[in-house]
Residue frames as a rotation matrix with the C-alpha (Angstrom) as fourth column:
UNK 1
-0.079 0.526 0.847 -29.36
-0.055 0.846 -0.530 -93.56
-0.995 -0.088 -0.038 33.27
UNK 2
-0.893 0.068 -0.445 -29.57
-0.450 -0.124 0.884 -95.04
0.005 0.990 0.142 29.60
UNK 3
-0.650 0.669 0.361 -32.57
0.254 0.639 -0.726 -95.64
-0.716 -0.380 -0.585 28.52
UNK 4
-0.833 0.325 0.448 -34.63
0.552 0.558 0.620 -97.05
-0.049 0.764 -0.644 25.45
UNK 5
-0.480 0.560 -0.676 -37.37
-0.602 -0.770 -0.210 -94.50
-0.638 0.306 0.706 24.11
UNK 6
-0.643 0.570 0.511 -39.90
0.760 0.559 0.332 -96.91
-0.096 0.602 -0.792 21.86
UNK 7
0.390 0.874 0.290 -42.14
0.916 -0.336 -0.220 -94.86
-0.094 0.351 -0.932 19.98
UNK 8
-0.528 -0.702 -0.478 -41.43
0.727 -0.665 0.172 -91.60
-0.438 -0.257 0.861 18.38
UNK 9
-0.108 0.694 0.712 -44.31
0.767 -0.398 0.504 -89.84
0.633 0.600 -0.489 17.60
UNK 10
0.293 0.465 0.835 -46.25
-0.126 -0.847 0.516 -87.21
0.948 -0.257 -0.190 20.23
UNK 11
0.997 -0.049 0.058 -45.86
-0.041 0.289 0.956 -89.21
-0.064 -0.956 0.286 23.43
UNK 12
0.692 -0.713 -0.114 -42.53
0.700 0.623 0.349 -90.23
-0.178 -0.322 0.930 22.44
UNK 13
0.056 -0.518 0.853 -41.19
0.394 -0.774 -0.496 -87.08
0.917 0.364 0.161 21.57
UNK 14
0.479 0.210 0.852 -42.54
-0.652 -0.566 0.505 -85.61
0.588 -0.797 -0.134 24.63
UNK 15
0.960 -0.257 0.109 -40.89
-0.001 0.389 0.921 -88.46
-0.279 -0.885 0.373 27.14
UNK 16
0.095 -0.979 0.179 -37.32
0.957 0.040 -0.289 -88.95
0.276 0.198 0.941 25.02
UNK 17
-0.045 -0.332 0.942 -37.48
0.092 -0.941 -0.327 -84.73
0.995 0.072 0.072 25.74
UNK 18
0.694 0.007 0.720 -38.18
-0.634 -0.468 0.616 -84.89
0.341 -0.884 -0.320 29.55
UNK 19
0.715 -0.692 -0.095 -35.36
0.597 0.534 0.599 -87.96
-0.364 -0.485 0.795 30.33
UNK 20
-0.060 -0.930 0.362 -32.76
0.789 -0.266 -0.554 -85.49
0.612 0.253 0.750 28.56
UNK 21
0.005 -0.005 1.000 -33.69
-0.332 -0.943 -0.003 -82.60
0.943 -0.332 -0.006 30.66
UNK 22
0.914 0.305 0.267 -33.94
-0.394 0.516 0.760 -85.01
0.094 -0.800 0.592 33.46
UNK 23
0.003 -0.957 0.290 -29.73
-0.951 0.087 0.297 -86.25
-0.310 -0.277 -0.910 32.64
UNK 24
0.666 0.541 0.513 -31.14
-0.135 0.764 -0.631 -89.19
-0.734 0.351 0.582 31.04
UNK 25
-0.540 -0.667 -0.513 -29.11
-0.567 -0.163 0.808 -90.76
-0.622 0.727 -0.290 28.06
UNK 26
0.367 0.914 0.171 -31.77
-0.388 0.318 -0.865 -91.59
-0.845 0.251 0.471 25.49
UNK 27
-0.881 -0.469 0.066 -31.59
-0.139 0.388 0.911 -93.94
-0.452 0.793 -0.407 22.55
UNK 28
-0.298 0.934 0.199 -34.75
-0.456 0.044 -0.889 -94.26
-0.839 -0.355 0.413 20.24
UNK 29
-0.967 -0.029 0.254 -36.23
0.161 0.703 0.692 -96.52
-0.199 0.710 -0.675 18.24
UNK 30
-0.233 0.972 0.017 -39.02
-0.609 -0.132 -0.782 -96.62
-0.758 -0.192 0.623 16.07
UNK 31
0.541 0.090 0.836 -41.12
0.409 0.840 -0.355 -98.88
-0.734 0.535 0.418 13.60
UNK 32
0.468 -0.611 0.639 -39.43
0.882 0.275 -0.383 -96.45
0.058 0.743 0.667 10.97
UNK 33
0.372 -0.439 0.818 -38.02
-0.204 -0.898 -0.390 -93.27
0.906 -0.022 -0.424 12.24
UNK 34
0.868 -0.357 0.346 -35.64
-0.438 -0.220 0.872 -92.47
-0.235 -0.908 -0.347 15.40
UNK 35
-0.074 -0.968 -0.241 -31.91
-0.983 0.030 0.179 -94.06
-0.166 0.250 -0.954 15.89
UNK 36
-0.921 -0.305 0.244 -33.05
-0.223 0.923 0.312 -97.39
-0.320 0.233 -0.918 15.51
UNK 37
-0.205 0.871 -0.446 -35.75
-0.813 0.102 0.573 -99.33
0.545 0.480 0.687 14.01
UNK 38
-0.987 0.162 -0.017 -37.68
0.153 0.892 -0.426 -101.98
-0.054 -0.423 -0.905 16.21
UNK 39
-0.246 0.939 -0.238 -41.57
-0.584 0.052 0.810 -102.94
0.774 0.339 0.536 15.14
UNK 40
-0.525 -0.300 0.796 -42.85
-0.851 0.194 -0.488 -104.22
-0.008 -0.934 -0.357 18.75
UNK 41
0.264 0.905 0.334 -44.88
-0.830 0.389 -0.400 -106.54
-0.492 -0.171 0.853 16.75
UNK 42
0.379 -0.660 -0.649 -41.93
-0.457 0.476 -0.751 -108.31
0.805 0.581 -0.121 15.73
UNK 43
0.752 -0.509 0.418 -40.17
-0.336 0.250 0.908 -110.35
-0.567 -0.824 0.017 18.77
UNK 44
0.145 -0.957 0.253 -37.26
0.985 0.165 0.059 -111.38
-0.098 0.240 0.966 16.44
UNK 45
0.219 -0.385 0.897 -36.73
0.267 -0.860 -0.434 -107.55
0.939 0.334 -0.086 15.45
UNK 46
0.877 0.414 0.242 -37.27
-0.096 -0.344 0.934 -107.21
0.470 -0.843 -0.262 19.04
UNK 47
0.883 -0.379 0.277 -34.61
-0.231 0.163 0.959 -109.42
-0.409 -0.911 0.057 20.48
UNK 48
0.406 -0.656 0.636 -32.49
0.873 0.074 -0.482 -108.64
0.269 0.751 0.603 17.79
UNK 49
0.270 -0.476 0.837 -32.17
0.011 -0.868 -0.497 -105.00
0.963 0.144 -0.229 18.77
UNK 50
0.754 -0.199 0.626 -32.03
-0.651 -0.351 0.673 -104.95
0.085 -0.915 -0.394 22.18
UNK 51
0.859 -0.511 -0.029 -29.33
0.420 0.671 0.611 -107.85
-0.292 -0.537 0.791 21.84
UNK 52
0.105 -0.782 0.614 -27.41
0.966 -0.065 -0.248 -105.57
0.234 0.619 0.749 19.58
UNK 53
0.742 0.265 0.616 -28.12
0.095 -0.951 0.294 -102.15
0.664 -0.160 -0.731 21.55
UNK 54
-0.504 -0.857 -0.109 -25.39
0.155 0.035 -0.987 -102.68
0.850 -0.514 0.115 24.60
UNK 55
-0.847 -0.114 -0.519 -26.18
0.523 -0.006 -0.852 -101.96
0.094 -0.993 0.065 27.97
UNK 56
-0.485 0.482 0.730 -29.21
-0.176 -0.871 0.459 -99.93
0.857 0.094 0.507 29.09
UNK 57
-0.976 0.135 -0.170 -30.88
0.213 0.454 -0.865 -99.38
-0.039 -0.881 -0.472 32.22
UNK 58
-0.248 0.919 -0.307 -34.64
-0.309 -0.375 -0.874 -98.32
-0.918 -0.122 0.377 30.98
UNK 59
-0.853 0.162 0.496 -36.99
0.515 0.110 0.850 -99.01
0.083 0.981 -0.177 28.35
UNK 60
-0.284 0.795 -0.537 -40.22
-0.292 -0.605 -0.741 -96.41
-0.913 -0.054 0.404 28.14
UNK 61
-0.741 0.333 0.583 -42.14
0.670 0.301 0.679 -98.04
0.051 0.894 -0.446 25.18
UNK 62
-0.397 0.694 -0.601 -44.54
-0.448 -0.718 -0.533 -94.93
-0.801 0.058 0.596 23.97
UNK 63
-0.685 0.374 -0.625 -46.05
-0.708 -0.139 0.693 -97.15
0.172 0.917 0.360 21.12
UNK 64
-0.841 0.490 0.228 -49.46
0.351 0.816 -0.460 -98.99
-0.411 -0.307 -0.858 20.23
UNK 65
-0.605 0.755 -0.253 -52.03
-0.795 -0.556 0.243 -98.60
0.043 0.348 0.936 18.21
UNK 66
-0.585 0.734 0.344 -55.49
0.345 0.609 -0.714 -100.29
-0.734 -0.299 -0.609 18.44
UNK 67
-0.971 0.223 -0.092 -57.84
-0.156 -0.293 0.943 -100.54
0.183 0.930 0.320 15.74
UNK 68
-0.464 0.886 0.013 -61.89
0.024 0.028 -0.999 -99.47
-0.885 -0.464 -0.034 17.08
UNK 69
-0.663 0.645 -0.381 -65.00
-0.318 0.218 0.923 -100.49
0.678 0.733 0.060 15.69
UNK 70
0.178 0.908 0.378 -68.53
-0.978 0.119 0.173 -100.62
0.112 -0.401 0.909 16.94
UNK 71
-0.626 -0.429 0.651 -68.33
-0.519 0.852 0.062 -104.54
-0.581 -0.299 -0.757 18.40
UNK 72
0.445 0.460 0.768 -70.84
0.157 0.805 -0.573 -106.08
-0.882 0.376 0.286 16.08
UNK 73
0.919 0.283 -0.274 -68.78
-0.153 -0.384 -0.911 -104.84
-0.363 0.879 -0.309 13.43
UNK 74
0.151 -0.987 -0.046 -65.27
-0.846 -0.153 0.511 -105.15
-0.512 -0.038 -0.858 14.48
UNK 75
0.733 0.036 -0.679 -63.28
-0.571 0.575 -0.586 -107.93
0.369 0.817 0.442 12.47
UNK 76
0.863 -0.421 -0.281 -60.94
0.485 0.531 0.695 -110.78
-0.143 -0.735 0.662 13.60
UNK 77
0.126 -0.972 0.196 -58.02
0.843 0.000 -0.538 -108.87
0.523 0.233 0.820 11.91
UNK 78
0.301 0.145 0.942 -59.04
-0.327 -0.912 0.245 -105.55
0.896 -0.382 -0.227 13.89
UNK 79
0.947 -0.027 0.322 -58.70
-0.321 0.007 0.947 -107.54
-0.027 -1.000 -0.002 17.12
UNK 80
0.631 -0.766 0.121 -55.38
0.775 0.614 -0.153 -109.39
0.043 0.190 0.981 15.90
UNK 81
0.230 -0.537 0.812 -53.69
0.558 -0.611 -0.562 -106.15
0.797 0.582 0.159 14.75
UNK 82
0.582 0.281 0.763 -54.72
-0.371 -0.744 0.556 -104.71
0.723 -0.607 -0.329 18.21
UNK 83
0.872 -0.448 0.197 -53.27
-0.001 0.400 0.916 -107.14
-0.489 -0.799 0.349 20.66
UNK 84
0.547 -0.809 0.216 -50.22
0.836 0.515 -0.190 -107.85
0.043 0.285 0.958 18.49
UNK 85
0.369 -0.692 -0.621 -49.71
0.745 0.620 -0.248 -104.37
0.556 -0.371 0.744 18.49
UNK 86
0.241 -0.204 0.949 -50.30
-0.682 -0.732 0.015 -102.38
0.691 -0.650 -0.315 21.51
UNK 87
0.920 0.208 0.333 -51.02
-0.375 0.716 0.589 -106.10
-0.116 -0.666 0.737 24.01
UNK 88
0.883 -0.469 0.014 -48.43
0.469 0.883 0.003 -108.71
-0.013 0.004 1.000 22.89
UNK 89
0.023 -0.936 0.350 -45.81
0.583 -0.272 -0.766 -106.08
0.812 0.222 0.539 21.60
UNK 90
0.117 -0.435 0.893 -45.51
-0.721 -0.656 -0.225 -104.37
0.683 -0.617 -0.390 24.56
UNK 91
0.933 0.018 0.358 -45.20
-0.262 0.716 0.647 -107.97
-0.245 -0.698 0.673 26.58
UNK 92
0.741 -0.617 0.266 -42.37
0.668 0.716 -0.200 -108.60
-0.067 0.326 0.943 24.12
UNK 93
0.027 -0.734 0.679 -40.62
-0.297 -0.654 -0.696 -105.62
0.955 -0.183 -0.236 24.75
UNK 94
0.674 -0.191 0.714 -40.57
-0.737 -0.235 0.634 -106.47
0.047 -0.953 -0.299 28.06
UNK 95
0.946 -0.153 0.286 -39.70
0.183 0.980 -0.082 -110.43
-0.268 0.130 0.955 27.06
UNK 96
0.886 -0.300 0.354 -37.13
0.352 -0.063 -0.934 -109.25
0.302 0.952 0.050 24.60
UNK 97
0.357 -0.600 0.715 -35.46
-0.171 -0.795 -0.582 -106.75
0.918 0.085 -0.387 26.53
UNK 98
0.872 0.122 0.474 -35.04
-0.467 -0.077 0.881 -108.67
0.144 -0.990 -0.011 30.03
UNK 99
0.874 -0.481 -0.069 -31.79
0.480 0.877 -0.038 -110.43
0.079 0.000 0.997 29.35
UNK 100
-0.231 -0.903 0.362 -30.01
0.820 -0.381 -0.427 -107.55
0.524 0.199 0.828 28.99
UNK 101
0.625 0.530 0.573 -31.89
0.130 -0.795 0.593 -104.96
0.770 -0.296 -0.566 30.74
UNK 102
-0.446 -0.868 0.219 -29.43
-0.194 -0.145 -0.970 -103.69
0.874 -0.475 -0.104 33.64
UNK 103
-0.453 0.352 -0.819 -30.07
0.701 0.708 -0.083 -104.68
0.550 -0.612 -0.568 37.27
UNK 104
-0.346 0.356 -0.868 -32.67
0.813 -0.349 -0.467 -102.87
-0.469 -0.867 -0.168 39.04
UNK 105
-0.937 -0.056 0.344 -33.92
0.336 -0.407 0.849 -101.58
0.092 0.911 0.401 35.71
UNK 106
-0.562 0.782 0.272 -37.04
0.522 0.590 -0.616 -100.67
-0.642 -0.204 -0.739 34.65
UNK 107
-0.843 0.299 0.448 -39.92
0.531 0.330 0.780 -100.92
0.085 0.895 -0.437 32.24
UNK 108
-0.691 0.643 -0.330 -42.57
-0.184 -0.598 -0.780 -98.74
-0.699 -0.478 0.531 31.58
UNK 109
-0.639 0.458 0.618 -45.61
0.769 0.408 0.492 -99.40
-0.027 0.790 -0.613 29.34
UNK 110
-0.853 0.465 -0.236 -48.37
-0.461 -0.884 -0.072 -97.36
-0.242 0.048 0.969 28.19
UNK 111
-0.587 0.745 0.318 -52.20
0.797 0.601 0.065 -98.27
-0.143 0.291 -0.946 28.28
UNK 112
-0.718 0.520 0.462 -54.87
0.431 -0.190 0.882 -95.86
0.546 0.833 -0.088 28.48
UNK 113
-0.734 0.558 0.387 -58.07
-0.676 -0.541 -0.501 -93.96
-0.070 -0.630 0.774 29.84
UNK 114
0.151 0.850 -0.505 -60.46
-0.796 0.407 0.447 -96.68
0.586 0.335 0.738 28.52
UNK 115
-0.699 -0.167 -0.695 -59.58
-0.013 0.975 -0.222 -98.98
0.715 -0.146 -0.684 30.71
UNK 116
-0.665 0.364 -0.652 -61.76
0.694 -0.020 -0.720 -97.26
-0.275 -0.931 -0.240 33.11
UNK 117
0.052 0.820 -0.570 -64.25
-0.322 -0.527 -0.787 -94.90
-0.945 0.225 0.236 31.03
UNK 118
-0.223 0.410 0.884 -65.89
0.847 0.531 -0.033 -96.17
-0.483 0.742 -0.466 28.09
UNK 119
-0.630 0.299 -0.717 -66.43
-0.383 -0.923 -0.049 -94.47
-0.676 0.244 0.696 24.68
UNK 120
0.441 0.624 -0.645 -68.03
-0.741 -0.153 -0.654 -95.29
-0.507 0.766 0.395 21.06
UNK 121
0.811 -0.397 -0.430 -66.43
-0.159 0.558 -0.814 -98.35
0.563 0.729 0.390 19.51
UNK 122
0.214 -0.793 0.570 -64.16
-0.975 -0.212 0.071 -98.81
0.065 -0.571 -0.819 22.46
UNK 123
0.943 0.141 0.300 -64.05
-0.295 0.769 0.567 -102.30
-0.151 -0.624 0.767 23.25
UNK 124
0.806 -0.591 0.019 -61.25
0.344 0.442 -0.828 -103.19
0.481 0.675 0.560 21.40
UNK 125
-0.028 -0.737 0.675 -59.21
-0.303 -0.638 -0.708 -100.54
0.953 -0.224 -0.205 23.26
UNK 126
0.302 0.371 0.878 -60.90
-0.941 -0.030 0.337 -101.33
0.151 -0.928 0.340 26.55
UNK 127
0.985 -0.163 0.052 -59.73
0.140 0.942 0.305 -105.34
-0.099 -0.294 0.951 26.49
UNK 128
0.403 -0.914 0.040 -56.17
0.485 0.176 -0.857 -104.14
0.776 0.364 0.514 25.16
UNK 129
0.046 -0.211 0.977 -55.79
-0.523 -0.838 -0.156 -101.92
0.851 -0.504 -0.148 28.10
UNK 130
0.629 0.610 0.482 -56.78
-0.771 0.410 0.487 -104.39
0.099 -0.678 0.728 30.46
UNK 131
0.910 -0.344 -0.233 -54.26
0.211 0.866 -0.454 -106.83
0.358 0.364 0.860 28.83
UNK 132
0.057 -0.915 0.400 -51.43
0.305 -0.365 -0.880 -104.58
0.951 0.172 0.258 29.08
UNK 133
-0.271 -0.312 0.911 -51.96
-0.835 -0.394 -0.384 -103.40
0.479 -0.864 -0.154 32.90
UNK 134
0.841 0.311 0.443 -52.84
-0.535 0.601 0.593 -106.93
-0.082 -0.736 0.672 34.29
UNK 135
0.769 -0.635 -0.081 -49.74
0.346 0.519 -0.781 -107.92
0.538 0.573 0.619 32.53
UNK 136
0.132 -0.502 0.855 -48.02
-0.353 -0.830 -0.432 -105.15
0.926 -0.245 -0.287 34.82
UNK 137
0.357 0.462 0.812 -49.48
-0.896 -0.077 0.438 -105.65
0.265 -0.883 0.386 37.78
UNK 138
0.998 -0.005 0.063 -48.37
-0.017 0.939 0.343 -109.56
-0.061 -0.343 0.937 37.31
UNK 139
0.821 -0.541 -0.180 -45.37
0.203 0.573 -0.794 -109.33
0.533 0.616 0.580 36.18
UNK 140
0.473 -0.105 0.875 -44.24
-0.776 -0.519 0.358 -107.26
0.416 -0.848 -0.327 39.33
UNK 141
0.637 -0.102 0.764 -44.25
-0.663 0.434 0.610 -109.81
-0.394 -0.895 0.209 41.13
UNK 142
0.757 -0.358 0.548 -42.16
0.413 0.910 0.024 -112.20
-0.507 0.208 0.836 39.22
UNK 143
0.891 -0.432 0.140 -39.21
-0.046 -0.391 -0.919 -109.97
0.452 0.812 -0.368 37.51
UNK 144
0.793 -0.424 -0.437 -35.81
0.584 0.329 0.742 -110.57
-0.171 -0.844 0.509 38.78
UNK 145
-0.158 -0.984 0.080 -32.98
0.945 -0.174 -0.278 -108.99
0.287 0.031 0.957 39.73
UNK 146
-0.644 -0.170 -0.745 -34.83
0.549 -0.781 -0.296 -106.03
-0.532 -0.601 0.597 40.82
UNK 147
-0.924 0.264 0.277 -36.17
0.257 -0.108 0.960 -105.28
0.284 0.958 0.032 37.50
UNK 148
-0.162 0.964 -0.209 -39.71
-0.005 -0.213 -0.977 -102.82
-0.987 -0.157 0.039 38.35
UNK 149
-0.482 0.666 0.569 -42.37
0.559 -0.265 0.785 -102.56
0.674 0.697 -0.245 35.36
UNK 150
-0.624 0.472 -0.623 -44.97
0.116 -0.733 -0.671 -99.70
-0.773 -0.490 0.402 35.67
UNK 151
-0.505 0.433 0.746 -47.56
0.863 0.240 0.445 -98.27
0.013 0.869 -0.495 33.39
UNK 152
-0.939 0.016 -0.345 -48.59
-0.121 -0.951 0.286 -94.61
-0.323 0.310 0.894 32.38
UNK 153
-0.374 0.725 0.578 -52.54
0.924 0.346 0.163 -94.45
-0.082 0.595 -0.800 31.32
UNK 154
-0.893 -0.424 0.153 -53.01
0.441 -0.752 0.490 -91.56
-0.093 0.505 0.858 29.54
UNK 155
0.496 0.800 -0.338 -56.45
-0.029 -0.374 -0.927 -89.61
-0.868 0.470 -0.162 28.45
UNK 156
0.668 -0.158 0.727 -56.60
0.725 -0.078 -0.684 -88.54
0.165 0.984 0.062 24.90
UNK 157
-0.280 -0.881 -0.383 -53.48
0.935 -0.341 0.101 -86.43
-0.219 -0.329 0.918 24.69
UNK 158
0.299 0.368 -0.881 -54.18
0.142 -0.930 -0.340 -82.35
-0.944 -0.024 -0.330 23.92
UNK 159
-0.214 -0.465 -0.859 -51.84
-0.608 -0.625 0.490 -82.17
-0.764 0.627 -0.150 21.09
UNK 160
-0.977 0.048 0.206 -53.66
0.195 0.578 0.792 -85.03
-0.081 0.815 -0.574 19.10
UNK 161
-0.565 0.596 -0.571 -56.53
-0.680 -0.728 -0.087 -82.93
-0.467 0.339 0.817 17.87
UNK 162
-0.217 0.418 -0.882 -57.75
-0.495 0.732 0.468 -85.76
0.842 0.538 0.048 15.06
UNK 163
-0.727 0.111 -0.678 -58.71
0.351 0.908 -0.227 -87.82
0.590 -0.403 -0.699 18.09
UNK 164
-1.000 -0.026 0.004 -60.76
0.015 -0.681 -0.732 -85.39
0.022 -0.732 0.681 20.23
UNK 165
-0.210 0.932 -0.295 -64.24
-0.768 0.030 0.640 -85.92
0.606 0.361 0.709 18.39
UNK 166
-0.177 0.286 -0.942 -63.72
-0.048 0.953 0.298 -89.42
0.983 0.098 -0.155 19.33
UNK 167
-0.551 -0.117 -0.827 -63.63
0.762 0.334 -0.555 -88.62
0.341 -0.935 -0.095 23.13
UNK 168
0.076 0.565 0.822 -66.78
0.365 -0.783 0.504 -86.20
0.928 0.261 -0.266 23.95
UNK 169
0.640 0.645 0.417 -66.43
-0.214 -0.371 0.904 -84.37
0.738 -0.668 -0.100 26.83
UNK 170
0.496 -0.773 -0.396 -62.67
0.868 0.438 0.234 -85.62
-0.007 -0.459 0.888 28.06
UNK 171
0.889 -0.401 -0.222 -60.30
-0.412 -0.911 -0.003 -83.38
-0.201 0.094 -0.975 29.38
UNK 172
0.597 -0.788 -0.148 -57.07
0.334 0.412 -0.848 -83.91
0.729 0.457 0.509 27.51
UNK 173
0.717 -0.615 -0.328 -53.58
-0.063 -0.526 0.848 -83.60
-0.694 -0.588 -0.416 28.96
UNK 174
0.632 -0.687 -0.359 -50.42
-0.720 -0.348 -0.601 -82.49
0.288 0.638 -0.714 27.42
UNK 175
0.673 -0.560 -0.484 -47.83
0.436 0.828 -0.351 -84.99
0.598 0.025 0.801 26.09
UNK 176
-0.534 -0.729 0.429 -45.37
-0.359 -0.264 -0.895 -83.22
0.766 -0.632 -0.121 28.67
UNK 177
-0.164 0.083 0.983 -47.33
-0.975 -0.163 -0.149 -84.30
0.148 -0.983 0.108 31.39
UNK 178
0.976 0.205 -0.072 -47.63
-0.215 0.958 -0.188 -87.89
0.030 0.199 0.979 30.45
UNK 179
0.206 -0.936 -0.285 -43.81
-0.088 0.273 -0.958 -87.66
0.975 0.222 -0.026 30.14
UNK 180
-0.411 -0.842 0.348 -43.42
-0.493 -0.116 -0.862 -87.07
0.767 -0.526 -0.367 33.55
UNK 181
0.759 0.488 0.431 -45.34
-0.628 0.721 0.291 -89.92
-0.169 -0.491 0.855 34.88
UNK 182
0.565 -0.752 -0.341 -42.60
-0.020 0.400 -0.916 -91.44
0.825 0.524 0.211 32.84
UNK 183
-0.065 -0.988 0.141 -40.37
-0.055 -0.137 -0.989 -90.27
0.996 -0.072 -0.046 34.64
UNK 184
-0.068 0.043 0.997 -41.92
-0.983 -0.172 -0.059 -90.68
0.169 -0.984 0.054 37.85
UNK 185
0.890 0.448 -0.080 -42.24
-0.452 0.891 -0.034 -94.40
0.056 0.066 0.996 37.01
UNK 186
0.490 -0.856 -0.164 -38.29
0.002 0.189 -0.982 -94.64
0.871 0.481 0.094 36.22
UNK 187
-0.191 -0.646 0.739 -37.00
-0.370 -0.650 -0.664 -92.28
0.909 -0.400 -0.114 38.88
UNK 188
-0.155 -0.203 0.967 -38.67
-0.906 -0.360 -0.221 -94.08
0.393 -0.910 -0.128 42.00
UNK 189
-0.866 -0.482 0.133 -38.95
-0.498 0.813 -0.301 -96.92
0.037 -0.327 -0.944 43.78
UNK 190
0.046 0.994 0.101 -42.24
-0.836 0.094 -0.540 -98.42
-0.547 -0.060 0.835 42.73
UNK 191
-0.976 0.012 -0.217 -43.96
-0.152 0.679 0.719 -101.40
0.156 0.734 -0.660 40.63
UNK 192
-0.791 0.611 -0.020 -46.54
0.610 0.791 0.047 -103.10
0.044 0.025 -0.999 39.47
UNK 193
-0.218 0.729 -0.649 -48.52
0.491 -0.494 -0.718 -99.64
-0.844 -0.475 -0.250 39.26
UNK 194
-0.044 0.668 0.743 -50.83
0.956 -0.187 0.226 -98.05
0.290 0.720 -0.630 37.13
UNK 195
-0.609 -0.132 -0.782 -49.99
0.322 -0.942 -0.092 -94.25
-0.725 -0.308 0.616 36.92
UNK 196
-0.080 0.636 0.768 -53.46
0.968 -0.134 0.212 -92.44
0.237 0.760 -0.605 35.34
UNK 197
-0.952 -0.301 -0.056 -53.42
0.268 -0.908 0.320 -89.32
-0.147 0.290 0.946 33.77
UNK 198
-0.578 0.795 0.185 -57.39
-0.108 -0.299 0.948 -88.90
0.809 0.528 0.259 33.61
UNK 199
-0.787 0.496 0.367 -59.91
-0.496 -0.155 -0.854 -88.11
-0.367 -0.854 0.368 36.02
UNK 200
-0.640 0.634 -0.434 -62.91
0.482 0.771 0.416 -90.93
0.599 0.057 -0.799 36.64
UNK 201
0.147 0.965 0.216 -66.13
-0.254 -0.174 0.951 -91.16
0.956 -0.195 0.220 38.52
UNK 202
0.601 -0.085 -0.795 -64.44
0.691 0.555 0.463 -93.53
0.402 -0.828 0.392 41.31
C-alpha cells in the first residue's frame, strides 16, 4: 500500500515508522520538513501536491495544531488559526486528495481526547475536535468509490513532556500506540469511526 504520511513530528514519526514495518510504502510531507512540503492550511498547496504526487492508496494526516486560551480571553485569530489549521485543513486534505486517491482508499484524521474530557483553556480544542470527527462520521456516508475515512483520538501523547502540566491527572500513551490505531484504521474494513486512545468516565 502507498500511502501519504502528513505531519512529521512525534505522531508522525511514530505512524510513517509502523506502515514501513507493516510493508507500507510511505511518502511524507510536511509544512517544512519530510519528502515533500504541503501546509494543510493551504488547499492550493494542497491540491497541488497530491495532483503532482502520482498514485497513492492512503493518506494518514498526523498534523494540527490548536491555539488554547481561557474563553473570555481567547481571540478571533486564536479561533481562525485553530480551525484553519487542525478543522478545515484536515477537511482539505481529504477535499484535495479525493480525485486521485486510489479506489477503496482511505483517510485517516486525527482529533483528540478533549472531545470528550475537558481541561483548562480547552474550548478551542474541544469545538475543533468535534469539527473534525463529525466531519468523519459524515463524510462516511457520502465518499465514493469505496473511499473509508476514520479518525484516531489520541490523549496527550507520553513522549510530549512540555504538554503534560497542561493535562493533570491523564494517562498518556505512546506515539507507537497511536500509530497502530493508524494502522488499524487503514488495514480494515471500517468507516466513519472514531478510534480513542484515552480512557473516559462513560
Amino acid at each position: 500500500m502507498r500511502t501519504i504520511v502528513i505531519g512529521t513530528g512525534t505522531l508522525g514519526a511514530a505512524v510513517h515508522k509502523t506502515l514501513v514495518e507493516h510493508g507500507h510504502e510511505v511518502i511524507t510531507a510536511g509544512r517544512t520538513s519530510g519528502e515533500f512540503q504541503a501546509d494543510i492550511s493551504d488547499i492550493e498547496r494542497l491540491k497541488a501536491f497530491f495532483a503532482g504526487i502520482g498514485s497513492f492508496d492512503a493518506v494518514a494526516n498526523a498534523a494540527g495544531d490548536v491555539f488554547p486560551g481561557p474563553l473570555e480571553q481567547t481571540t478571533d485569530e486564536q479561533w481562525a488559526n485553530s480551525i484553519a489549521a487542525k478543522g478545515m485543513g484536515q477537511i482539505n486534505v481529504v477535499r484535495a486528495a479525493l480525485p486521485y486517491i486510489a479506489d477503496r482508499g482511505s483517510f485517516t484524521l486525527v482529533s483528540g481526547v478533549l472531545s470528550d474530557e475537558f481541561t483548562h483553556a480547552a474550548t478551542i480544542g474541544t469545538t475543533v475536535n468535534h469539527l473534525v470527527e463529525g466531519f468523519v462520521k459524515a463524510a462516511a456516508t457520502e465518499l465514493p468509490r469505496g473511499v473509508r475515512i476514520n479518525c484516531v483520538s489520541p490523549t496527550v501523547l507520553t513522549e510530549s513532556v512540555a504538554y503534560h502540566p497542561y493535562f493533570p491527572g491523564f494517562t498518556h500513551v505512546p506515539a507507537a500506540e497511536v500509530a497502530l490505531a493508524y494502522l488499524r484504521a487503514m488495514s480494515n474494513p471500517i468507516t466513519g469511526r472514531v478510534l480513542k486512545l484515552h480512557r473516559t468516565d462513560s
